[in-house]
MDAnalysis code that builds the backbone (N, CA, C; Angstrom):
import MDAnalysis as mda
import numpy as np

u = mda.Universe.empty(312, n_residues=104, atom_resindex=np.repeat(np.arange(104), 3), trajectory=True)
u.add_TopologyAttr("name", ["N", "CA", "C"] * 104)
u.add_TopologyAttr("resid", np.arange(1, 105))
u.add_TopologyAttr("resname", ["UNK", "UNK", "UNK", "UNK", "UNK", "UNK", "UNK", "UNK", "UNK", "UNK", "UNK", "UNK", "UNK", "UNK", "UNK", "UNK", "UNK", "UNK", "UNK", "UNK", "UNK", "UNK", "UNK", "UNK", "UNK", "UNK", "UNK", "UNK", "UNK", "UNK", "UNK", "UNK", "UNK", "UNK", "UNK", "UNK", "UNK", "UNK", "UNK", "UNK", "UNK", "UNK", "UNK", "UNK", "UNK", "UNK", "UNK", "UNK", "UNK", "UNK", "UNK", "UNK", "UNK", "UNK", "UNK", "UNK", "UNK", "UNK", "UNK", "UNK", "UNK", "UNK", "UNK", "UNK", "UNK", "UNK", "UNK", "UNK", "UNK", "UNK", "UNK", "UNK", "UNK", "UNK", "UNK", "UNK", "UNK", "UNK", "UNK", "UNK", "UNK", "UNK", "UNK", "UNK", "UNK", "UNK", "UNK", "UNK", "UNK", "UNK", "UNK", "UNK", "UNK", "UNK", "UNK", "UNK", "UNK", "UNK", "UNK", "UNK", "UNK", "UNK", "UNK", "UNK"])
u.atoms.positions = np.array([
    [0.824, -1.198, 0.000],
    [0.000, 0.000, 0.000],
    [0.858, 1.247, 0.000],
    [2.114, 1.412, 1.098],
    [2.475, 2.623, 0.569],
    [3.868, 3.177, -0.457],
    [3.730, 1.514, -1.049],
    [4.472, 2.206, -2.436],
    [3.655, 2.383, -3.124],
    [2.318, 2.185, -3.201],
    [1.244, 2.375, -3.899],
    [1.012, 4.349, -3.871],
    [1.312, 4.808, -2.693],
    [0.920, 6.008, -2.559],
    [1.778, 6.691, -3.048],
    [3.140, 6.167, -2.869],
    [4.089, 7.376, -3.420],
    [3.729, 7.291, -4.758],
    [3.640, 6.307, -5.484],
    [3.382, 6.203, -7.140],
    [2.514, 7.208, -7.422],
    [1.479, 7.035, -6.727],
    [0.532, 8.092, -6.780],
    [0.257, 9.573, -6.637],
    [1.139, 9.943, -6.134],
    [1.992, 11.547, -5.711],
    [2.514, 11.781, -7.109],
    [3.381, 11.127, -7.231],
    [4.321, 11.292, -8.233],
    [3.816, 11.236, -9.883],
    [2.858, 9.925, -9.733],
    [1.809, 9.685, -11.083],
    [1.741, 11.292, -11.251],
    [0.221, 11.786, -10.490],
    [-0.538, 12.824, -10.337],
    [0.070, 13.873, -10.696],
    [1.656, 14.466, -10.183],
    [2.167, 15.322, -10.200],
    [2.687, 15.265, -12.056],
    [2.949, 14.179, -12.080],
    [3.920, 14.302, -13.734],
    [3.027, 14.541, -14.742],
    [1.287, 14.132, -13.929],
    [0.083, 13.795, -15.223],
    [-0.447, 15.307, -15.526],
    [-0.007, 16.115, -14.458],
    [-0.649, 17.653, -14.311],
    [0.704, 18.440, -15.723],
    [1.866, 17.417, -15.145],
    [3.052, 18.090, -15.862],
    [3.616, 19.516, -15.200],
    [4.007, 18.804, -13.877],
    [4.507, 19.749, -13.078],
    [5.612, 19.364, -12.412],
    [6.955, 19.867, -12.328],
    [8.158, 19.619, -11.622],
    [8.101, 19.914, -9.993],
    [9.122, 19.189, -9.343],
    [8.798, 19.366, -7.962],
    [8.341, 20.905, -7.272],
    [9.372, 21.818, -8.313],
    [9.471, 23.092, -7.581],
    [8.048, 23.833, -8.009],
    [7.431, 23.465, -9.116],
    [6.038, 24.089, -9.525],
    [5.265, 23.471, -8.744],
    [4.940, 22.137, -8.542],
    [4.266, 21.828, -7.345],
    [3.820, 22.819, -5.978],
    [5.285, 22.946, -5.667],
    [5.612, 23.818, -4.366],
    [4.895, 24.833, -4.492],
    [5.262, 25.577, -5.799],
    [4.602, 26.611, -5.829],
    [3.093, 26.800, -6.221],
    [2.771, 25.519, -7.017],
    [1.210, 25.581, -6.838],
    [0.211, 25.670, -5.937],
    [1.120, 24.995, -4.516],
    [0.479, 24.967, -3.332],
    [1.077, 26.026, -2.527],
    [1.096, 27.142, -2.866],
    [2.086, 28.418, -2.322],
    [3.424, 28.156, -1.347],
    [3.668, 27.240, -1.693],
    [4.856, 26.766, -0.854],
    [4.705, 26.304, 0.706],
    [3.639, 25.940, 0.535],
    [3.185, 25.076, 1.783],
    [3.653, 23.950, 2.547],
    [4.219, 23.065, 1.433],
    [5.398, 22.269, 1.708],
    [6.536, 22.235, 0.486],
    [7.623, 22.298, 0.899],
    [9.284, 22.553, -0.038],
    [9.241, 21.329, -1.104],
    [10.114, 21.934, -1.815],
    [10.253, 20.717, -3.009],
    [10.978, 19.152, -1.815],
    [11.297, 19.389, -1.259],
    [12.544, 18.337, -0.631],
    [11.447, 17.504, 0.023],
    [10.312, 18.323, 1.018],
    [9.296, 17.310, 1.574],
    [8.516, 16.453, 0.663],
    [8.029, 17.111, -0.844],
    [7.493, 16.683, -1.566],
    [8.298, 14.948, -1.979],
    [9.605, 15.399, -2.343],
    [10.328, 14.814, -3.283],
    [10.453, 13.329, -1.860],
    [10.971, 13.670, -0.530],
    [10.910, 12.563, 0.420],
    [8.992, 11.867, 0.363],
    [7.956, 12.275, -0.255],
    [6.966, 11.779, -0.096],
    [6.969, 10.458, -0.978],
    [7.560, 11.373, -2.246],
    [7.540, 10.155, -3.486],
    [8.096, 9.434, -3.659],
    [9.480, 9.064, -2.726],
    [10.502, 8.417, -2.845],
    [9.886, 7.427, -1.442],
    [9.094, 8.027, -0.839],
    [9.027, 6.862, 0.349],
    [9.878, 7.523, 1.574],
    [10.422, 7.994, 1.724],
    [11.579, 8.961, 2.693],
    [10.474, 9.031, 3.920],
    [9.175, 9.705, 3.390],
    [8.559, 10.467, 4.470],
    [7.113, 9.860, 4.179],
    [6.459, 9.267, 5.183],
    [5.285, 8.828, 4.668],
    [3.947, 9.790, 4.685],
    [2.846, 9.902, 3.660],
    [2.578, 11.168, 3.807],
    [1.437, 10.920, 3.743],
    [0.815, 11.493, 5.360],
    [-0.019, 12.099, 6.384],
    [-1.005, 12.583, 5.523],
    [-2.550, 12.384, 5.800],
    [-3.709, 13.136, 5.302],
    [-3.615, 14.327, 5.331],
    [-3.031, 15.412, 6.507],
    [-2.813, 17.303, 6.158],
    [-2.312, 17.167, 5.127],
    [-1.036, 16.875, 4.885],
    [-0.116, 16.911, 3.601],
    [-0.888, 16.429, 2.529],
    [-1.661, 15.217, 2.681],
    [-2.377, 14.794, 0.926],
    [-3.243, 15.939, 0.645],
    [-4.440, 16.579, 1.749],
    [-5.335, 17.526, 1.587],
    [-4.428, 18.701, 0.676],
    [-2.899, 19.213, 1.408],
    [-2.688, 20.198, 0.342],
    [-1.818, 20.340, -0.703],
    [-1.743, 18.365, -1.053],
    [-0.887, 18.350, -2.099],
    [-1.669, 18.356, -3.421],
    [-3.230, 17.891, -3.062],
    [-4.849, 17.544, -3.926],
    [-4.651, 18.490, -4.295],
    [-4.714, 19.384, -3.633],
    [-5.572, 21.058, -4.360],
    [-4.624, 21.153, -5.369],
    [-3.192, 21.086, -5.108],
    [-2.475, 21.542, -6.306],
    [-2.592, 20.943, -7.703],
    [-2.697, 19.714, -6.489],
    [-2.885, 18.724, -8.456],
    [-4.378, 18.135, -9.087],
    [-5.254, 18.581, -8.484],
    [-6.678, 18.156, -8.806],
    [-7.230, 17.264, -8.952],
    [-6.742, 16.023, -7.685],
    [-6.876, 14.957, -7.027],
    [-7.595, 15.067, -5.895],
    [-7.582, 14.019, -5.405],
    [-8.801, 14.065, -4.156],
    [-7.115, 13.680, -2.821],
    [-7.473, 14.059, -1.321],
    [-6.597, 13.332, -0.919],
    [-6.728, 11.962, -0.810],
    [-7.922, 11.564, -0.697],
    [-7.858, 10.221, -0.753],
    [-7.329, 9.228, -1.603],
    [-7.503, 9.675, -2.391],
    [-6.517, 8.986, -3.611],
    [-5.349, 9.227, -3.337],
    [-4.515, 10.531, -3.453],
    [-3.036, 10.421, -2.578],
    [-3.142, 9.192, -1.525],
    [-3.465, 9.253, -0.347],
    [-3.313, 8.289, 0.475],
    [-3.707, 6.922, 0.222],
    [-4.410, 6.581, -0.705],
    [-4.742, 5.039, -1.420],
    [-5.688, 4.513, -0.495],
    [-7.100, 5.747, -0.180],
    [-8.368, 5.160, 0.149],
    [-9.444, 4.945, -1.211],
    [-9.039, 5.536, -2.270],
    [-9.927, 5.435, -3.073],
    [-8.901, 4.910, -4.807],
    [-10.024, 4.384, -5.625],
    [-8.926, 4.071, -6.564],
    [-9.744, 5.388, -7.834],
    [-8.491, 5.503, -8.799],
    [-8.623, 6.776, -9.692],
    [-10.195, 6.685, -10.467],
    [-10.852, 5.619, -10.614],
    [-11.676, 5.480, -11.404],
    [-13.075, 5.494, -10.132],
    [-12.816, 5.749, -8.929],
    [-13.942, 5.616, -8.084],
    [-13.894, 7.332, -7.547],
    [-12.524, 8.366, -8.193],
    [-13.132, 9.542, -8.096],
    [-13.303, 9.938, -9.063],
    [-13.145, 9.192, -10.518],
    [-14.190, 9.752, -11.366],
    [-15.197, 9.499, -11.693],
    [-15.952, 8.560, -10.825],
    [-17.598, 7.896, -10.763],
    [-17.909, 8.950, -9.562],
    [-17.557, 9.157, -8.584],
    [-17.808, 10.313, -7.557],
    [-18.102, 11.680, -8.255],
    [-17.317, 12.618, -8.910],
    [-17.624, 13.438, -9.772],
    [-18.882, 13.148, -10.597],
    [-18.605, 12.431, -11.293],
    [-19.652, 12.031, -12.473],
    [-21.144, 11.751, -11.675],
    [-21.460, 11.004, -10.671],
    [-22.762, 10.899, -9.685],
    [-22.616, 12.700, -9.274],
    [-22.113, 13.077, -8.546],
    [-22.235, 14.220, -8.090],
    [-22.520, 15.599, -8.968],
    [-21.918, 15.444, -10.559],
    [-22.682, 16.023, -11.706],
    [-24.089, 15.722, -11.830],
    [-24.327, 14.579, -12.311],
    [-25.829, 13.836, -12.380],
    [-26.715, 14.447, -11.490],
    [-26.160, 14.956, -10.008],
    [-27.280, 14.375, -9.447],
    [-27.643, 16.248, -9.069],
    [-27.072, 16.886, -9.730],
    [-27.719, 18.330, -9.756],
    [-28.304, 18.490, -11.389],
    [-28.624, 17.596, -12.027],
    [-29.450, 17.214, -12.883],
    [-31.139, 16.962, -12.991],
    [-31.936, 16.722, -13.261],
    [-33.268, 16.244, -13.245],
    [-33.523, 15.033, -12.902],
    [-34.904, 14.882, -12.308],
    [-34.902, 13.346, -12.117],
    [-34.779, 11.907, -13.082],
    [-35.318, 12.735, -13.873],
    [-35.109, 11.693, -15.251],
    [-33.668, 11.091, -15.376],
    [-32.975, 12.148, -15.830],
    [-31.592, 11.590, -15.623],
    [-30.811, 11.113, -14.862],
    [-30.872, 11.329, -13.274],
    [-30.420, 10.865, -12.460],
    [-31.057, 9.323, -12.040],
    [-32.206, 8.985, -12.383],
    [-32.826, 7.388, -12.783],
    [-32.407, 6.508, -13.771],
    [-32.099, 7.523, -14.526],
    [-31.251, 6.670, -16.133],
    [-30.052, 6.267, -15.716],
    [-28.924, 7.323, -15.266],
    [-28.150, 7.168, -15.086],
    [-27.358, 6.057, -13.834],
    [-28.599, 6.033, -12.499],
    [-28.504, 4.669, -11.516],
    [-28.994, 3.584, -11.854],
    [-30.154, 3.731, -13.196],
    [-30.085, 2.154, -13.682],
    [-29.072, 1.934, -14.374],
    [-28.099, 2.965, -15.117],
    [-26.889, 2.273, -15.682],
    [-26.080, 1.751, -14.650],
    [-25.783, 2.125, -13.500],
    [-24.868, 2.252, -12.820],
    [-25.523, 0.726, -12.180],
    [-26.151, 0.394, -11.462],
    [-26.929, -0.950, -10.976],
    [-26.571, -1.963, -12.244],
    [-26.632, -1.835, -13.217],
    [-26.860, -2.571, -14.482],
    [-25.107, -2.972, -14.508],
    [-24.467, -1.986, -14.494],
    [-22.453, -2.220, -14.276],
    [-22.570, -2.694, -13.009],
    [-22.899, -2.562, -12.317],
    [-22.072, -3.041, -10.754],
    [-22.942, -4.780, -10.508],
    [-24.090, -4.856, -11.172],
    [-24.463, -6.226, -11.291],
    [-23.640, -7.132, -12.086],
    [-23.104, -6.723, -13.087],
    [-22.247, -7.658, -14.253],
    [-21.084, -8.180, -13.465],
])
C-alpha cells in the first residue's frame, strides 16, 4: 500500500506536468520541493494534512493520494455528483446504468 501512494503523488504530479518546484509553488509553498520529493521516494510517509494540500495543487482528491480510493472511483464520484444536480429523469437513467455495471 504505501508504495502504492508514493506512485501516486508522483503519477498525479507528472500527469498535471509539473516539476517538484512548480508543485511547491502551486500549493504556495506550503510544503518545499525536498518534503514533496521525500513523499515520493518513500523517505517520508505522507499524512492526510499533507495529501489535503498536495490535492488542491494537483486536482486529485486526498484520498486517492493516500490510497483510500482508486482513480476510477473519483471519477464515478464526480460524475454521480454532476448527475445528481441534474433532473430526475436523468439521475434514474443514469442509476439504472450504474446498478446494471455493478451487477455484471
Amino acid at each position: 500500500m504505501a508504495k502504492e501512494k508514493h506512485y501516486r503523488l508522483k503519477q498525479a504530479r507528472k500527469d498535471k506536468g509539473l516539476t517538484l518546484k512548480a508543485l511547491s509553488e502551486a500549493i504556495s509553498g506550503k510544503l518545499s520541493t525536498s518534503a514533496i520529493a521525500n513523499y515520493e521516494s518513500g523517505i517520508r510517509e505522507l499524512k492526510v494534512p499533507q495529501a489535503v494540500i498536495l490535492a488542491n495543487g494537483l486536482d486529485v482528491s486526498a484520498a486517492f493520494l493516500v490510497g483510500l480510493v482508486g482513480p476510477d472511483e473519483d471519477l464515478l464520484m464526480d460524475l454521480l455528483i454532476e448527475v445528481s444536480m441534474r433532473g430526475d429523469y436523468d439521475v434514474k437513467r443514469v442509476t439504472s446504468i450504474v446498478r446494471a455495471y455493478l451487477d455484471n
